[in-house]
C-alpha positions in Angstrom: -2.2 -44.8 68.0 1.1 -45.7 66.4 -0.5 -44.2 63.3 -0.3 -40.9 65.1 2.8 -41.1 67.0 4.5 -41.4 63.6 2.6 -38.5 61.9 3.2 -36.7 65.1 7.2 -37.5 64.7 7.4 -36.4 61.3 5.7 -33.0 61.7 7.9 -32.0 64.3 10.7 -33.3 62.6 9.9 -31.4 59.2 9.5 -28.0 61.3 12.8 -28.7 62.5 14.4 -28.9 59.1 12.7 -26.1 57.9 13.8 -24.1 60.9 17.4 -24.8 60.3 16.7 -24.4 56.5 15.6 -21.1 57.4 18.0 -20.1 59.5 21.0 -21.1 57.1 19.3 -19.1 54.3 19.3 -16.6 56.2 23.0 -16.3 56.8 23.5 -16.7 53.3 21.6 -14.3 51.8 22.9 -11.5 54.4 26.8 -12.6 53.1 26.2 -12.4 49.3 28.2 -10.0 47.4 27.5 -9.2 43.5 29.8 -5.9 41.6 27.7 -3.8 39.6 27.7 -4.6 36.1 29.9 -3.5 33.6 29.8 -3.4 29.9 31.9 -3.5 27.0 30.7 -3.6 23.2 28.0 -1.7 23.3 26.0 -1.7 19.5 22.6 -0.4 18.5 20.9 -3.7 19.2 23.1 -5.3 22.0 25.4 -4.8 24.6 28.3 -7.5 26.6 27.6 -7.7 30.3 29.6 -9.2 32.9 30.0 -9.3 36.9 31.2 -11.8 40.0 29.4 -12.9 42.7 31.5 -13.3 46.1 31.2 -14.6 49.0 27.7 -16.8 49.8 26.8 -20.2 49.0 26.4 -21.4 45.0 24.4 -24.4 46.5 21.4 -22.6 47.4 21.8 -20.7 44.4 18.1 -21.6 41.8 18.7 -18.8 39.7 21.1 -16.4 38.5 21.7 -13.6 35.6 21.1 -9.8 34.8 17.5 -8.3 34.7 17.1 -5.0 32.8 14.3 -2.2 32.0 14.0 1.2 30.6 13.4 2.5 34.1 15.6 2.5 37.5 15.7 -0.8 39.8 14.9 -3.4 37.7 13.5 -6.7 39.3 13.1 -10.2 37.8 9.6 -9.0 36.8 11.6 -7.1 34.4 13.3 -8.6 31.2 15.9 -11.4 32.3 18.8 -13.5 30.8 19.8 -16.8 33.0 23.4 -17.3 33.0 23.8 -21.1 33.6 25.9 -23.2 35.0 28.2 -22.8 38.8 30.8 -20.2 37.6 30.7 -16.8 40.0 31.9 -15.0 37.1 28.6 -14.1 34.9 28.6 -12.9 31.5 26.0 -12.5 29.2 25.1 -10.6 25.8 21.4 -8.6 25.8 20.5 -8.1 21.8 17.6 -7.4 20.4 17.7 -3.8 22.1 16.3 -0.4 20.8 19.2 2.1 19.2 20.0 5.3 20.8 18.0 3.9 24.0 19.5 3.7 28.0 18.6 0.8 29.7 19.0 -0.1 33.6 20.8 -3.4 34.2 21.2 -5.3 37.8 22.7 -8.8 38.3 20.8 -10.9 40.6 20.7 -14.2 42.0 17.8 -16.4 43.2 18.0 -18.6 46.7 15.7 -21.4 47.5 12.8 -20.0 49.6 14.1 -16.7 50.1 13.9 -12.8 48.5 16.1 -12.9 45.0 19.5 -10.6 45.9 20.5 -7.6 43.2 23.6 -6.0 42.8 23.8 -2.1 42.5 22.4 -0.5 39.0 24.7 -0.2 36.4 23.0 2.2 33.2 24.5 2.2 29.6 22.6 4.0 26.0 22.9 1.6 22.9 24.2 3.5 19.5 22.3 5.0 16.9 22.1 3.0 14.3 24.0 3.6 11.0 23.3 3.5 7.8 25.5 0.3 7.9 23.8 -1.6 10.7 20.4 -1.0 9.5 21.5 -2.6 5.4 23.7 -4.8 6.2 21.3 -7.7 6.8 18.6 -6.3 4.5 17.1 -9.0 2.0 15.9 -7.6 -1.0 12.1 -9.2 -2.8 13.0 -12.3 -5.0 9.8 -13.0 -7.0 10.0 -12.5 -10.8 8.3 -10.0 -12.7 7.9 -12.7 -15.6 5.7 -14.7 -13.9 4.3 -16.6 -16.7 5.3 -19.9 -15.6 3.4 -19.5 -12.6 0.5 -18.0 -14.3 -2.1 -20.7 -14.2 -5.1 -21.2 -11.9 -3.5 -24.1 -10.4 -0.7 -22.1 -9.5 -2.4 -19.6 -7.6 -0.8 -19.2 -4.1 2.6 -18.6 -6.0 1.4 -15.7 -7.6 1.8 -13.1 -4.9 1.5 -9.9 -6.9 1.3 -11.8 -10.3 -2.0 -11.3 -12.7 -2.8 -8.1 -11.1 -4.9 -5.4 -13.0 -6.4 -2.1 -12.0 -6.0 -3.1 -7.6 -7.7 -1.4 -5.1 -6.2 -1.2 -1.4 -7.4 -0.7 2.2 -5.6 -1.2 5.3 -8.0 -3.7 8.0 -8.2 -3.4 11.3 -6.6 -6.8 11.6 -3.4 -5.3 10.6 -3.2 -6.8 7.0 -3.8 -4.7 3.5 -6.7 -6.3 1.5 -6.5 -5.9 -2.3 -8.8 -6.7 -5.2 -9.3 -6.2 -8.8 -11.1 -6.2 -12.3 -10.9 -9.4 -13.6 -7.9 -9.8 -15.5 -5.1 -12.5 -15.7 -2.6 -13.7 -17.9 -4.1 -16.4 -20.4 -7.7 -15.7 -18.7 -6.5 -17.8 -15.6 -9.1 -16.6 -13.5 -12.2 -17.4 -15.7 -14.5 -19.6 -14.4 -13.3 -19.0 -10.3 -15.8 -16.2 -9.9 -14.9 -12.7 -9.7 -13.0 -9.4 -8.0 -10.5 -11.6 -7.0 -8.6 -10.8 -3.8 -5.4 -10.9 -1.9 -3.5 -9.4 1.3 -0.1 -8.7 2.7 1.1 -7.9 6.5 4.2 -5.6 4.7 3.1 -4.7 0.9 5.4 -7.1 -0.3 4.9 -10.9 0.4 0.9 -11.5 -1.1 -1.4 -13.9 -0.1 -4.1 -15.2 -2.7 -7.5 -15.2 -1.4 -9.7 -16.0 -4.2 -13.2 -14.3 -5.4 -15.3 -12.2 -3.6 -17.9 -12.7 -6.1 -19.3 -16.1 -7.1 -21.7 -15.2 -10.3 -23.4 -11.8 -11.1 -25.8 -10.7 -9.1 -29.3 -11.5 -9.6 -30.0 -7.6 -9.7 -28.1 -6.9 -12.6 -30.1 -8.7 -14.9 -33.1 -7.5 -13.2 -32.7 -4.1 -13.3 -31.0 -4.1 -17.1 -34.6 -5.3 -18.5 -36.7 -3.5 -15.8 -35.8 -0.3 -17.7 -35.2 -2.0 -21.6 -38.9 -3.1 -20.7 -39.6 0.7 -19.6 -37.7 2.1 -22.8 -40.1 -0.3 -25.2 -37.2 -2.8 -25.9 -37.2 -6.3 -25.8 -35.6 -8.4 -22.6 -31.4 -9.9 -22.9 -32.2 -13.0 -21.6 -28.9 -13.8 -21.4 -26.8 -10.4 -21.0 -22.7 -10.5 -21.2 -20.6 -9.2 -18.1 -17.5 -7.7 -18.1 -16.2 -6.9 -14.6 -14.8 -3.5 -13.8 -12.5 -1.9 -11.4 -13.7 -2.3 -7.6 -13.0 0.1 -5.1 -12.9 -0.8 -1.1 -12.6 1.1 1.7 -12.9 0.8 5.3 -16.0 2.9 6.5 -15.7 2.2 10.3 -14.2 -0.1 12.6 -15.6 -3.5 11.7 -17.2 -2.3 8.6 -16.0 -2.7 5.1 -17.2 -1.3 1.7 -16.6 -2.3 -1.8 -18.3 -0.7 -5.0 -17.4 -2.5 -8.1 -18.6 -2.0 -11.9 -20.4 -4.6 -13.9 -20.3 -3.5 -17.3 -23.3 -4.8 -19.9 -21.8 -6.0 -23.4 -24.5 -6.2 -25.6 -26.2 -3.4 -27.7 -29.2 -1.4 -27.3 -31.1 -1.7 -30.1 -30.9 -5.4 -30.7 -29.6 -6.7 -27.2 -26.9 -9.0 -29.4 -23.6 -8.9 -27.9 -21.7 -6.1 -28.8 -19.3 -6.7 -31.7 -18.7 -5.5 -34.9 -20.1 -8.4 -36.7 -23.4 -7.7 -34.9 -23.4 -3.8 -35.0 -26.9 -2.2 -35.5 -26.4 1.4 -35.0 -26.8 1.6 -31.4 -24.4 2.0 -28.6 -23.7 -0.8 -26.1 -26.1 -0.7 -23.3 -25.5 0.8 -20.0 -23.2 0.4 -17.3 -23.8 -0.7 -13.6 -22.2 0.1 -9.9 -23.5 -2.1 -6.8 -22.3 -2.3 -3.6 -21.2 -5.2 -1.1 -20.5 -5.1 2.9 -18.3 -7.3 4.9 -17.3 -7.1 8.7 -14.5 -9.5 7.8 -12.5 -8.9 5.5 -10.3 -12.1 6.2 -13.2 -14.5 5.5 -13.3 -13.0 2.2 -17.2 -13.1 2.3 -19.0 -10.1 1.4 -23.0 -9.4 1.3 -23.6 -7.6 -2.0 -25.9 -5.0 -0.9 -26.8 -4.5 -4.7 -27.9 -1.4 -7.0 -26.0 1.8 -6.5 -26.0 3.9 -9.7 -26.2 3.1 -13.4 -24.6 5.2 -16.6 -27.2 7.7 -17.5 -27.5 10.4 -21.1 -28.3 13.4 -21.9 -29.7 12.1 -25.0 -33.3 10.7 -23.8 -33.9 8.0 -26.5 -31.7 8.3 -29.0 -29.3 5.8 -28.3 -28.5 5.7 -32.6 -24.6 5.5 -33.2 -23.8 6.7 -36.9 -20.9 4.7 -37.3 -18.0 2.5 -35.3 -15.9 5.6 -36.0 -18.6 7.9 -34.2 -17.0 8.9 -30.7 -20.2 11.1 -29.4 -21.3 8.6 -26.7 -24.9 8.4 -25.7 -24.2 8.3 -22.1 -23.0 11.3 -20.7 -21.8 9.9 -17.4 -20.2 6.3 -17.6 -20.9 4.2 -14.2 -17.4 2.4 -14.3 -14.4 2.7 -12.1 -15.9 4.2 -8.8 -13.7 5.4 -5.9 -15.1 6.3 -2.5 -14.2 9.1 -0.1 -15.2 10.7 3.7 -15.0 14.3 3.6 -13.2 15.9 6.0 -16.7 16.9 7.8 -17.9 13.5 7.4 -20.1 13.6 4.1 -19.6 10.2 2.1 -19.0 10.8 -1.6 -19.3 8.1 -4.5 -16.6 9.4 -7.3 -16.9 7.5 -10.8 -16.9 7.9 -14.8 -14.8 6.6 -17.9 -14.0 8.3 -21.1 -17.9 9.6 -21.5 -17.7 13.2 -20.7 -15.7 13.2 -17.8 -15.7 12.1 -13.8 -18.6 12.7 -12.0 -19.5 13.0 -8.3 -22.5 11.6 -6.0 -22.9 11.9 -2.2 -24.3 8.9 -0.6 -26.4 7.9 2.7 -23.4 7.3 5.1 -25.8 4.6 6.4 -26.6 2.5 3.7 -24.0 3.4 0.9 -26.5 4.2 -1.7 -26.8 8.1 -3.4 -28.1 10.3 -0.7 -31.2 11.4 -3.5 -33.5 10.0 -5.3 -32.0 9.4 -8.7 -34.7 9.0 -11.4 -34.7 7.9 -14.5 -31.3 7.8 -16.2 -32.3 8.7 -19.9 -34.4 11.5 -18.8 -32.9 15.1 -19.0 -34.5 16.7 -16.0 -32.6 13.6 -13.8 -29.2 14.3 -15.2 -28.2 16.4 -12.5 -28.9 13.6 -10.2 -26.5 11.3 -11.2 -23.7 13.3 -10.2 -21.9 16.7 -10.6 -19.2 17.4 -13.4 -15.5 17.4 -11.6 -13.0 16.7 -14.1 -12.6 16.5 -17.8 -10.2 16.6 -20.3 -12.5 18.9 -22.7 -15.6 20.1 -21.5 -16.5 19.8 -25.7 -15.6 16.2 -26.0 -17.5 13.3 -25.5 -14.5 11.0 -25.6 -12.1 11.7 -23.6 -9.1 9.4 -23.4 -9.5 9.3 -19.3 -10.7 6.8 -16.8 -10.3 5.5 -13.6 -10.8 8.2 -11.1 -8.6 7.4 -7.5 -9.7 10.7 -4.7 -8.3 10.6 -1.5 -8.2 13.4 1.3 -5.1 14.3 2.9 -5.7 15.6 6.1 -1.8 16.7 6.5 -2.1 18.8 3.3 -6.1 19.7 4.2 -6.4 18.9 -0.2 -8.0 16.1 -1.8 -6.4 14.3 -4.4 -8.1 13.3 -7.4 -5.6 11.0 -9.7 -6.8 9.8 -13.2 -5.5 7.7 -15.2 -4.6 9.1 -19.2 -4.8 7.1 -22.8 -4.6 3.3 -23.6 -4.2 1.2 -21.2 -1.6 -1.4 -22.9 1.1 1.2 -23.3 0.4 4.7 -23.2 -1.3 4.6 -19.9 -0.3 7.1 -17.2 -1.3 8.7 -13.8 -1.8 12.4 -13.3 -3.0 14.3 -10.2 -4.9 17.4 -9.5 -6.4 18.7 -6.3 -9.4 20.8 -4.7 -9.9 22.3 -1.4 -13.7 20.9 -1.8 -14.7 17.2 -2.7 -16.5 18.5 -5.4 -14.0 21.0 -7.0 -13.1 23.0 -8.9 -9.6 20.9 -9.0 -6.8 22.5 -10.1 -3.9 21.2 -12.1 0.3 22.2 -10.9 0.4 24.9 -13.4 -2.9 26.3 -12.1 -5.2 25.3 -14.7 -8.8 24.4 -13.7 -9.8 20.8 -14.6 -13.0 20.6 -13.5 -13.8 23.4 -15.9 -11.8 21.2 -18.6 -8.2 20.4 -19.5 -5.2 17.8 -19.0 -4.2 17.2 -15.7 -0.5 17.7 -14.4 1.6 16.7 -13.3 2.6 13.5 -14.5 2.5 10.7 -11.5 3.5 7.6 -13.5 4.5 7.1 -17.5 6.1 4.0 -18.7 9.6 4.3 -18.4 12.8 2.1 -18.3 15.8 2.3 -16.1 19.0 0.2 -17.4 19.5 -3.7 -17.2 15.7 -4.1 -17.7 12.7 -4.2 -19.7 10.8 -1.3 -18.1 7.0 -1.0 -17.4 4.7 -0.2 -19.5 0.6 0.4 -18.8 1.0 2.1 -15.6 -1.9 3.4 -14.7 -5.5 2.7 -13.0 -4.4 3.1 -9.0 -5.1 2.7 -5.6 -3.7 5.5 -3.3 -3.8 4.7 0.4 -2.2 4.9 3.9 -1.1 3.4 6.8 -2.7 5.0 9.6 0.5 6.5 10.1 1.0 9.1 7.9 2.2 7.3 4.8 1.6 6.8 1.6 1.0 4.4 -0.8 0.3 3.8 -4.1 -0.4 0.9 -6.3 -1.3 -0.3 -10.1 -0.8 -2.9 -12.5 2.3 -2.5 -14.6 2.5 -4.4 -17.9 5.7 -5.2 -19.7 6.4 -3.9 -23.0 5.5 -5.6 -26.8 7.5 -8.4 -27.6 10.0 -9.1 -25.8 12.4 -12.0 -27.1 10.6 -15.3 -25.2 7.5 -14.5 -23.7 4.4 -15.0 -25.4 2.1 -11.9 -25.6 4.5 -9.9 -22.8 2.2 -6.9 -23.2 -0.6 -9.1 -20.8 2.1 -9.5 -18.3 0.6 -7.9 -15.5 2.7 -7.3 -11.9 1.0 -5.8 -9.0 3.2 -2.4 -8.3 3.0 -0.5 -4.8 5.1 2.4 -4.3 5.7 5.1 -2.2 4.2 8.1 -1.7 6.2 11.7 -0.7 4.8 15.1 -0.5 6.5 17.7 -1.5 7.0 21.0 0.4 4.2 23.0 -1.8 1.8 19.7 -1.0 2.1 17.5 -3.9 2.0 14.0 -4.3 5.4 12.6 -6.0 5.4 8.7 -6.5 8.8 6.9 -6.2 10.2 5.1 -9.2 10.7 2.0 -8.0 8.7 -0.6 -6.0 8.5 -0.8 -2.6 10.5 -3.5 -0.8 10.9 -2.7 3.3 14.0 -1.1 3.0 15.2 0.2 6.2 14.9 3.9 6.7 18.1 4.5 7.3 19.1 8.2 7.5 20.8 9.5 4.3 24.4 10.8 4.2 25.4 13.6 2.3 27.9 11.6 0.8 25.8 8.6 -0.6 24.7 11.1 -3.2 28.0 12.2 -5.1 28.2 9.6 -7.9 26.6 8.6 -10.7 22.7 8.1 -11.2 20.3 7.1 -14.1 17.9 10.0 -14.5 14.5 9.8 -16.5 12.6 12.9 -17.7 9.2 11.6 -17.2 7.4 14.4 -19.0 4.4 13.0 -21.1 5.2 11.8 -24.4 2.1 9.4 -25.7 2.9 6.2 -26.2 6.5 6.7 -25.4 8.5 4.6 -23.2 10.8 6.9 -21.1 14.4 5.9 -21.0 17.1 6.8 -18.4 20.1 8.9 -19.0 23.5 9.5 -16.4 23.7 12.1 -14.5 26.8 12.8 -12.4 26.5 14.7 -8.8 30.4 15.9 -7.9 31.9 16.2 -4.6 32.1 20.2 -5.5 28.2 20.1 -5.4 28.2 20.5 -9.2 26.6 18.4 -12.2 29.2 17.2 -13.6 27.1 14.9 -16.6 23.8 14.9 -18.0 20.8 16.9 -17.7 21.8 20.4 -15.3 24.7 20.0 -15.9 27.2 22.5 -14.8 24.6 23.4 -11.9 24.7 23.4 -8.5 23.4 20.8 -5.6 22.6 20.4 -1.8 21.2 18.4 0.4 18.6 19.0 2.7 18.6 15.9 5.3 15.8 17.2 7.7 12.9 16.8 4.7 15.2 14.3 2.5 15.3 16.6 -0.3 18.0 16.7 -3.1 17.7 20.5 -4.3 19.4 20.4 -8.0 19.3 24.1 -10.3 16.4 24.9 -7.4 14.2 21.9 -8.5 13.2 19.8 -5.1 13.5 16.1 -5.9 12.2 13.8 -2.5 14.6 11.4 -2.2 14.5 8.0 0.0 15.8 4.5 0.4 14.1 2.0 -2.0 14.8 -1.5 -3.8 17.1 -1.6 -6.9 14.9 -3.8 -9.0 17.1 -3.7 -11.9 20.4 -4.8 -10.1 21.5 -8.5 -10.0 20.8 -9.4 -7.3 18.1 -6.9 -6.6 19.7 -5.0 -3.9 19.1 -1.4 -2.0 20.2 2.2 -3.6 18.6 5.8 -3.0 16.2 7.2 -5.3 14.3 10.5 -6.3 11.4 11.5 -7.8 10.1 15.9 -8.2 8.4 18.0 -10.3 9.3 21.6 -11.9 6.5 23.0 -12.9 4.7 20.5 -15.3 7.5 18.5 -15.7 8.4 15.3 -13.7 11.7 13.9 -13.0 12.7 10.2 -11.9 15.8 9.2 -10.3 18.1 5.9 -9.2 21.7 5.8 -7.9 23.7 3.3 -9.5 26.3 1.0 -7.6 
């Protein structure tokens, strides 16, 4: 019983408290007074707050500070900043806000056991954010092009985009850009760690290594090779050489990836002996090889090869006799290396491919399985030919050797064209990009100046060329890309760039190989212009009128084999005339809704990029346009 008196005591005596607790609170929250906020120093990103609470009681105070939103009324549910401490006066900075946006702002407090109490609602719009705000803080890419002491195997997660050749690049749907590559690296590095090495990046600049995609050659290529040597009357390679081409990836639905690569046999025909001058026998080298491999994940870098897509197939039936190293006529007509991929518009699936032999040929697949929609037949039979592919570019429909490889098609939905880009001549100097473009996968695709390439002809205009601005050594061997997008409208586009021949201490700096992605513009009339330097996050901050008078380093990028491009001034005067260098004496404007610097009429797309040539690398404003089947490159100097 005295158990119960005493639990009956302290009940009472607890609703007693609380009643008076209650009742106190009460009169306290009815007496508190808070002034709206106000604001001084109001920025793009943040904004100074202040207010004072009168009248009530700081001791049942738990909580107190401003809560804010982009609509009306804003509660603690909204965002809030605590101001700390007893003081009535409350002040407080917000940052991290949006430019040119109004937010909603209330000071509150917080009583123990009772509804929080707001002040009126105060509204203020932060500034649009200038050209200033956006660069001041902006951090430039530090890794070094000469990346040769980091070029070892053991060095690998340093690389970043180090010991990169002939890339291929898809966006994921885990937010990341996956690319991979033939197998190429500085010193061989890579041999020996499998092959079509991969990396990725969140933001196109900072690369992380992933490794091989492919352990050892598939079973199927060895197979397959002596299947039809056996079939042809010719004795077995028991042990066949492998040289590992130019992959191409793409993202075929949501949680479903695709990459077709090229396995290229080095060995000849006739005697199967690997294919060198020493052992030449008057054959050809035997045939080339495109499979196929499937992953849902492209982070776990694990992909199913789903094997045997297409092989290189002739014209010629069996007479696979070369008369001489010096003879250029090619037995296959079609060379199965360097595919690219592409969805048509109305949803067909198209395998694009070819190198040097003949031309570029096209293929429409199974959307299902990724393998050619037909039966193919035999490749060194006549009557097949047709079913290896159609005939959409050449250089010379006459020529059997054509100086051309690497075929990159995309479909721009914005433009309603698609793109086919090639890459042009050697690929340790000379190398360089051109684009053409078809309303129809399959062609005919039609050059700048009109000319139509799938009936046979050079492509312009010029994309890329090895060039060299000031301060630097330039790049040479630009060529082989990847063009892709964001989901968002823009445009990328990526390649290996080698430096030049012997530069003064670096051993063999023509196998210097650095990952390059740049950006893609289109010009008003649709085409594609790449900018001339790498990409590098800078903010897209809007472009004054004024930033352009000065001086700038200008390169004529027309094609000149072989020929590294140099830069020259060119002077832009306050009068809007040329006052130095190439135009000069004419007249320019600027068009800031499409970003265009219009010079003598010519268009040049200009935009924001990294100087990669300053010390310290820094930003600048840079153009790239075309007139006619000329191309123009462009950098501001500081």
């Amino acid at each position: 019983m005295t158990h119960l008196k005493w639990i009956g005591f302290l009940l009472c005596y607890s609703l007693l408290l609380l009643a008076c607790s209650t009742n106190d609170e009460t009169s306290e929250t009815g007496s508190w007074n808070i002034a709206a906020p106000s604001y001084i120093h109001i920025t793009y990103h943040s904004v100074l707050l202040s207010t004072n609470l009168t009248d009530g009681n700081m001791a049942v105070v738990t909580k107190k500070g401003f809560c804010y939103s982009l609509t009306t009324n804003p509660t603690i549910t909204d965002a809030t900043v605590e101001v700390l401490g007893t003081n009535r006066a409350l002040t407080c900075e917000l940052a991290q806000l949006t430019p040119n946006t109004t937010y909603y702002v209330r000071a509150f407090v917080t009583l123990l056991n009772a509804d929080p109490v707001y002040s009126p609602e105060s509204s203020f719009t932060t500034s649009i954010e200038s050209a200033e705000d956006l660069l001041a803080n902006y951090e430039a890419p530090i890794y070094a092009d000469n990346y040769t002491s980091i070029a070892s195997w053991s060095q690998r997660s340093q690389w970043n985009l180090a010991n990169v050749h002939d890339p291929t690049v898809m966006k994921a749907d885990d937010g990341y850009y996956y690319m991979y590559q033939t197998d190429a690296s500085y010193g061989n590095a890579h041999e020996g760690h499998g092959h079509f090495h991969g990396r990725r990046s969140k933001d196109l600049i900072n690369w992380e290594y992933l490794g091989s995609t492919m352990e050892t050659a598939p079973s199927w290529v060895k197979e397959k090779l002596n299947q039809m040597r056996n079939e042809l009357g010719l004795a077995p390679i028991e042990f066949p050489i492998y040289g590992y081409w130019a992959p191409v990836v793409r993202k075929v639905a949501p949680g479903k990836y695709r990459m077709y690569y090229s396995i290229v046999i080095n060995n000849l025909i006739n005697t199967g002996k690997e294919g060198n001058d020493a052992n030449f026998d008057g054959s050809w080298g035997e045939r080339a090889f495109i499979g196929m491999m499937e992953t849902s994940e492209p982070s776990s870098n694990k992909w199913e090869d789903k094997g045997y897509v297409i092989c290189s197939a002739s014209d010629k039936g069996v007479n696979w006799s070369r008369s001489s190293l010096n003879d250029w006529s090619a037995y296959f007509k079609w060379n199965a290396i360097d595919p690219s991929y592409v969805i048509s518009e109305n949803g067909t699936h198209w395998l694009v491919y070819g190198s040097w032999h003949s031309g570029i040929a096209a293929i429409q697949l199974n959307p299902e399985t990724g393998k050619p929609l037909n039966n193919l037949g035999k490749p060194w039979e006549t009557t097949h030919l047709a079913n290896y592919g159609q005939l959409i570019a050449t250089r010379n429909i006459q020529s059997r050797w054509q100086a051309s490889e690497g075929p990159e098609i995309i479909y721009n939905p914005q433009t309603g064209y698609y793109y086919l880009f090639m890459a042009y001549d050697e690929l340790s100097v000379a190398y360089n990009t051109r684009v053409c473009r078809s309303r129809n996968v399959t062609g005919p695709y039609v050059s700048i100046d009109g000319k139509d390439i799938t009936a046979g002809g050079d492509i312009y205009p010029v994309v890329t060329h090895p060039y060299k601005f000031n301060n630097s050594n330039g790049w040479v061997g630009l060529s082989h890309c990847a063009v892709f997008d964001d989901g968002s409208g823009n445009w990328f586009y990526s390649s290996q760039g080698r430096l030049p021949r012997d530069i003064p201490g670096i051993n063999v700096s023509n196998a210097v190989m650095m990952g390059h992605v740049r950006s893609i513009r289109w010009t008003t009339s649709g085409w594609p212009v790449v900018m001339p330097e790498r990409y590098g996050a800078v903010p897209n901050a809007l472009i004054n009128e004024n930033e352009l008078i000065g001086t700038w380093e200008n390169i004529d990028l027309s094609y000149r084999f072989g020929q590294q491009k140099t830069a020259t001034t060119l002077v832009l005067g306050s009068d809007h005339k040329v006052t130095s260098g190439l135009w000069i004496g004419k007249t320019w404007s600027y068009d800031a809704k499409n970003q265009l610097l219009i010079i003598n009429g010519i268009e040049l797309c200009i935009q924001r990029e990294v100087d990669w040539e300053s010390s310290p690398r820094t930003h600048t404003i840079v153009y790239a346009g075309y007139n006619g089947t000329a191309t123009y490159w462009g950098k501001k100097t500081k």
